[in-house]
Structure formats: C-alpha cells, structure tokens
C-alpha positions in Angstrom: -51.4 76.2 -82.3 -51.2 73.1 -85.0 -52.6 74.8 -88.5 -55.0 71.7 -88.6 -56.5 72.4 -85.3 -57.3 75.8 -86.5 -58.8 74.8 -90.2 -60.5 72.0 -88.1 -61.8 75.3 -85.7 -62.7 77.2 -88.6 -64.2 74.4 -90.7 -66.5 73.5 -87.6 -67.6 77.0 -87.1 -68.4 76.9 -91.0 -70.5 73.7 -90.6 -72.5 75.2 -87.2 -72.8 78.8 -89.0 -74.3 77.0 -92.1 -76.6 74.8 -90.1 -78.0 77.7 -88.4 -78.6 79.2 -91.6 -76.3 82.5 -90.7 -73.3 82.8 -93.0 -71.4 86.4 -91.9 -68.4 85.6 -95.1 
C-alpha cells in the first residue's frame, strides 16, 4: 500500500471526523 494512499486515507478520515465534530486523537 503506496504511503500516500494511506496519509490521503488518514487525512480524509481526519477531515470527515472533524466535520462531524468527533475527534477520538
């Protein structure tokens, strides 16, 4: 798995977790 794909992954899930207003870091 590319180590872009994944930041992209994690970045993404960042941006949706922050939109919903739940931030589990």
């Amino acid at each position: 798995v590319p180590l872009l794909l994944s930041m992209g992954e994690e970045d993404r899930a960042l941006t949706k977790a922050t939109e919903s207003g739940d931030t589990d870091l």
